[in-house]
TORDO-90662 format. One record per residue (C-alpha): z negated, y negated, x negated. Coordinates in steps of 0.001 Angstrom, whole numbers, padded with zeros to 6 digits, always signed. Last residue first. Layout:
<recs>
ZYX/...
</recs>
This chain:
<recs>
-095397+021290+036221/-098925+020973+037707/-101644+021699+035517/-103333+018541+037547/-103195+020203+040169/-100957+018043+043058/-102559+018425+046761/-100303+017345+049492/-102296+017064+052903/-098811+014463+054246/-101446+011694+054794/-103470+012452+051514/-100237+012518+049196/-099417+009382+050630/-102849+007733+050141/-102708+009202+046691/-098963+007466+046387/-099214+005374+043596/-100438+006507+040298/-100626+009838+041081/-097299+009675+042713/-095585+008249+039370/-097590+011137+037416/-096106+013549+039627/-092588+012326+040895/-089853+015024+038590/-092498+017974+039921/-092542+016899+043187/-088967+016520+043544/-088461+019844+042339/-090802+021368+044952/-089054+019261+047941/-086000+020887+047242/-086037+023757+049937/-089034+022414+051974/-086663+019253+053061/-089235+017305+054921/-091174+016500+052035/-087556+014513+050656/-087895+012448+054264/-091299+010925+053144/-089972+011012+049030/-087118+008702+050171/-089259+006369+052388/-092264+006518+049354/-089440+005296+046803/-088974+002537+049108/-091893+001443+050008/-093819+001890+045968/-091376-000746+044533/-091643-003652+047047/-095483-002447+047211/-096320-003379+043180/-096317-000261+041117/-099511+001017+039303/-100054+000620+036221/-099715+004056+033447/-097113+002066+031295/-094126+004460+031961/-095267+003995+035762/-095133+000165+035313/-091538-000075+034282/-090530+002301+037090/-086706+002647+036332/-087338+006321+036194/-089498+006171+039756/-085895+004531+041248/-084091+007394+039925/-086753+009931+041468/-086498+008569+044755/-082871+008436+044379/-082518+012264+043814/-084782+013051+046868/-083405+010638+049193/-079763+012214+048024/-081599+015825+048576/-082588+015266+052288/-081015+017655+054290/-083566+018145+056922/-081387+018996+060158/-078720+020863+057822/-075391+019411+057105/-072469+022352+057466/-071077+020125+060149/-070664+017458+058349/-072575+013732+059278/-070143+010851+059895/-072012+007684+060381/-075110+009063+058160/-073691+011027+056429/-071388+007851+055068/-074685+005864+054455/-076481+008526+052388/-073277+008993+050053/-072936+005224+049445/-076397+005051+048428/-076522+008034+046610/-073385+006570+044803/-075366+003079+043716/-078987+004896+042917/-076577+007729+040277/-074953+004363+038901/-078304+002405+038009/-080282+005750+036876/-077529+006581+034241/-079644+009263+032947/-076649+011876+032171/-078633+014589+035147/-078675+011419+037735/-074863+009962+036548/-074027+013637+037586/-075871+013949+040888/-074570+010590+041842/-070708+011906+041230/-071736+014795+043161/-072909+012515+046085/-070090+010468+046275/-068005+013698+046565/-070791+014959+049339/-069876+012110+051526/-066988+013087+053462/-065666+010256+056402/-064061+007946+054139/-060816+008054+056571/-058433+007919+053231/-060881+010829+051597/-057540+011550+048663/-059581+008922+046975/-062440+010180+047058/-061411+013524+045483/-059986+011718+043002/-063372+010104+042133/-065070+013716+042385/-062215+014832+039556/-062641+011841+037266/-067006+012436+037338/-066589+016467+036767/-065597+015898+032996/-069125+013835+032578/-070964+016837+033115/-069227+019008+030918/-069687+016137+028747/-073262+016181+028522/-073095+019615+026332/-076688+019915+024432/-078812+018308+027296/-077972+021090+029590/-079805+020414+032918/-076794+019170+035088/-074712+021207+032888/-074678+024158+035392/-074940+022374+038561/-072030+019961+037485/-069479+022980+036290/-070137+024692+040359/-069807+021134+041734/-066533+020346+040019/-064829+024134+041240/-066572+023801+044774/-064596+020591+044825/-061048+021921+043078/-061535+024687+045726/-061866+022291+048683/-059029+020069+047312/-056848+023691+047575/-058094+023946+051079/-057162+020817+052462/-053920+021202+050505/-052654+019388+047993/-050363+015958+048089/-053937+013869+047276/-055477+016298+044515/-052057+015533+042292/-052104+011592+042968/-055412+011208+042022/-055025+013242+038792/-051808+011675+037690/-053282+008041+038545/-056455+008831+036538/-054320+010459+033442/-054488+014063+032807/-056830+015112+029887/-055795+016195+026275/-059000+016945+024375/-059530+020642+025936/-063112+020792+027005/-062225+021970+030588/-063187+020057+033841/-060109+017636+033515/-057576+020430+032679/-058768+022534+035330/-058365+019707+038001/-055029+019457+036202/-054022+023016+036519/-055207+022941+040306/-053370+020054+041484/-050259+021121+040106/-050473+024196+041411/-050980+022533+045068/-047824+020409+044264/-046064+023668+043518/-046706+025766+046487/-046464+022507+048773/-042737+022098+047054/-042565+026290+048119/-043717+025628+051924/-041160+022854+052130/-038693+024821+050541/-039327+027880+052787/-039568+025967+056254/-036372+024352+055830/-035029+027162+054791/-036569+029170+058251/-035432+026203+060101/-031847+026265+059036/-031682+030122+059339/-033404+029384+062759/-030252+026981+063504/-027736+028959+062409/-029022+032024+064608/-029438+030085+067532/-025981+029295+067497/-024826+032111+066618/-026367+033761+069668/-024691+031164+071675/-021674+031065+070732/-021789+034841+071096/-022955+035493+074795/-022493+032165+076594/-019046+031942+074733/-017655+034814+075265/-018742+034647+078971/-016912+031671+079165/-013470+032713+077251/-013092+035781+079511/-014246+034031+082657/-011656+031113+082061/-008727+033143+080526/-009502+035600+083451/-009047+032653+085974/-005982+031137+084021/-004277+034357+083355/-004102+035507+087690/-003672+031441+088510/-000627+031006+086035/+000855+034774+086339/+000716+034498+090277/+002629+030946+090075/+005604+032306+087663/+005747+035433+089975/+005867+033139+092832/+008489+030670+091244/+010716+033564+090252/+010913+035458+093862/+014163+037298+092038/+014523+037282+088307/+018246+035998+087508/+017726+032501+088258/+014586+031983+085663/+015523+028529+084926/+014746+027365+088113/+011688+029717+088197/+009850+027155+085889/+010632+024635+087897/+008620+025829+091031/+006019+026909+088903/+004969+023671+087666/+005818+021810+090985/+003526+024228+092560/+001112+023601+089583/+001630+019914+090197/+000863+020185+094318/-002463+022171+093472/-003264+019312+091206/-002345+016978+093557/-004554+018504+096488/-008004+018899+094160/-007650+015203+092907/-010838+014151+093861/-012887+017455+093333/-011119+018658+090110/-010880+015066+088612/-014631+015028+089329/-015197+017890+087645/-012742+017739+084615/-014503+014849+083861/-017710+016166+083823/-016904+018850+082043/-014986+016536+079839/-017998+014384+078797/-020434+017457+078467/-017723+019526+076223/-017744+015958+073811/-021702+015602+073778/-022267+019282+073077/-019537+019035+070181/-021140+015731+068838/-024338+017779+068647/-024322+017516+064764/-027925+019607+064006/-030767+017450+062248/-031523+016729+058582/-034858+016559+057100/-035739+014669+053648/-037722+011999+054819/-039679+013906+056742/-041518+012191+059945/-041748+015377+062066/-039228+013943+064938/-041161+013633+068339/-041728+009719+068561/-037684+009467+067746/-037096+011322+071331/-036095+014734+072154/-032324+015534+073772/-031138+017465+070842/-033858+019419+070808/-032834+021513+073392/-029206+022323+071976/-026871+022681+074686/-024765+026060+075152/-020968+025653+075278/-020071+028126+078259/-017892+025235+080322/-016724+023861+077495/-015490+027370+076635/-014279+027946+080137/-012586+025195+080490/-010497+026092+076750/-010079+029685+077999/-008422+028631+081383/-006065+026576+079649/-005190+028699+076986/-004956+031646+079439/-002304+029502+081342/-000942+028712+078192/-000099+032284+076963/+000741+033354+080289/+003123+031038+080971/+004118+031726+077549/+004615+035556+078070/+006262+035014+081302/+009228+032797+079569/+009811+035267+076800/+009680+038116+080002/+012260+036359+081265/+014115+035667+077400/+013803+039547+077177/+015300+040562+080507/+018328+038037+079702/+018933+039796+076620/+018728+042765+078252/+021152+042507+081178/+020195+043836+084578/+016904+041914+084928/+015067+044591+087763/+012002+045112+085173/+010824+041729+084698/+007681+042281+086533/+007235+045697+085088/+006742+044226+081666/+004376+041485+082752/+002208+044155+084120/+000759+044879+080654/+000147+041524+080130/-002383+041729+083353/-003893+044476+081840/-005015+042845+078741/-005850+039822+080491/-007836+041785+082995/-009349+044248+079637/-010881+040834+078230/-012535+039609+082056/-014219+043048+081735/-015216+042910+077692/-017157+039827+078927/-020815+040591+079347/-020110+043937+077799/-019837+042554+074053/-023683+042083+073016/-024493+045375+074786/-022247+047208+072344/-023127+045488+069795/-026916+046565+070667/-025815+050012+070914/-024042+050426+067947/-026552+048733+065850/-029445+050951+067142/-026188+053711+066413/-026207+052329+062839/-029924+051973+061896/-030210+055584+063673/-028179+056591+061181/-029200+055226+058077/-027291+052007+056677/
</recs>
């Protein structure tokens, strides 16, 4: 320990103690006088057995004192008083014993309204007390008073002694145990939350990569639900960032497919249902593998959650599920892959999607380029109302 480490320690010991060092150097002192006291015993042996006699009067009067004063002083933990609606809800979390508060409350109070009901007997007992304590004391003159002064004078600095001691140190360790306790607490759940989110993210990877060996659906589930908020986040962006690279690569479909199990945990960790981009990923993918049926059925889902609980990052025009199940439904077209026209309860729909699609200017040139021959064949009166001209050299 450096220096000033030790004299900041110094000091703040030294602090810690004055509260009741005082009360301390009065019992000290008044032991001191015990000797004096005594003094006028002619014979030694009888001197020592007087000042024998003092010393345990002394002794238990401070005992007495001490032992009110430390139920008096007992601090109270706060908690201790909250209800079951405020506990955290963890199995695995143990509370302080407050028997010891509960115990020093009960005899305070007891001791209190003994000491206010029964004031005049318990002065009359002490006299008593004293009184026949002196009797055998016949050699020490004014025995019963001395006797009496010692039990008041090392009961009241017993009491403040004992009190103050414990106010200042019970205290302090008291609050000291219980952040340690809190702090561990603290520490092993933040280190099980370490670990679960690892989990999560080696078996998101393990999913996504092109290793054989893939974590089972419960396993995966499970994992992505005891993460973190932001750990499920990063296993999204992760699965979205491996979809919009293979979404076009016709030579590796199953990095596609690989994001499908990860999205569908992701769901199920949703329990309120409220975020529909992982339904719309998983749409996205059966849309770039050509599973028009699937990619219609989770762009559906996805459209109708935004719609009830829209994210905050959602733009005004964000129209790229419309977009991506307008051009589904134009692949299941049988009539467009036979150059016919569609009948009407094909052509609404698919015109709704591509109506709100236009308003998105960010994708609405892909769109148009997936829906040309299919709007050529139907939608000239559409393309006419929204001034769209499509070249014919048009991608």
């Amino acid at each position: 320990m450096s220096e000033t480490a030790w004299h900041r320690f110094a000091a703040d010991n030294k602090r810690d103690t004055a509260p009741y060092i005082v009360p301390f150097i009065i019992l000290i002192v008044g032991l001191l006088f015990l000797f004096p006291a005594y003094w006028h015993v002619p014979d030694r042996s009888q001197y020592l057995m007087a000042l024998g006699v003092g010393l345990l009067v002394a002794g238990g009067a401070t005992l007495i004192g001490g032992l009110i004063g430390f139920l008096f002083g007992l601090p109270r933990k706060v908690s201790a008083t909250r209800t079951a609606t405020t506990t955290t809800g963890d199995d695995d979390s143990y509370d302080a014993n407050t028997n010891l508060e509960q115990i020093s409350d009960w005899l305070t109070k007891i001791l209190l309204g003994a000491g206010l009901t029964q004031a005049g007997s318990i002065v009359h007992y002490i006299g008593n007390l004293a009184e026949l304590a002196g009797k055998n004391l016949p050699y020490v003159p004014a025995e019963s008073t001395i006797i009496l002064a010692e039990f008041a004078y090392f009961s009241v600095a017993g009491f403040l002694a004992f009190y103050l001691w414990t106010r200042v140190k019970i205290t302090a360790a008291f609050s000291d145990a219980e952040r340690l306790r809190k702090e561990l607490c603290q520490r092993q759940k933040g280190d099980a939350k370490a670990k679960a989110d690892a989990r999560a993210i080696d078996l998101a990877k393990c999913q996504l990569g092109d290793g054989e060996e893939k974590p089972s659906k419960t396993d995966l589930e499970q994992a992505i639900r005891d993460a973190n908020p932001d750990v499920r986040a990063l296993i999204f962006f992760r699965a979205q960032k491996q979809r919009l690279q293979n979404e076009q690569n016709a030579a590796d479909r199953q990095a596609l497919l690989r994001t499908i199990p990860v999205f569908e945990a992701l769901i199920a960790s949703d329990t309120d249902g409220v975020y529909h981009a992982n339904h719309g990923e998983i749409g996205f993918a059966w849309k770039g593998d050509s599973q028009w049926q699937k990619a219609i059925a989770r762009l559906t889902e996805a459209i109708d959650i935004r719609k009830e609980h829209p994210s905050p990052n959602d733009q005004p025009y964000w129209h790229a599920y419309e977009g991506a199940r307008a051009v589904c439904n134009i692949r299941l077209d049988e009539a467009v892959r036979n150059g016919q026209p569609s009948p009407p309860e094909i052509c609404e729909p698919i015109l709704s999607d591509l109506s709100l699609a236009f308003d998105d200017k960010e994708i609405w040139p892909g769109i148009l380029a997936l829906s040309k021959a299919w709007l050529q064949l139907n939608g000239r009166a559409w393309l006419k109302a929204k001034n769209i001209t499509v070249p014919e050299n048009h991608p």
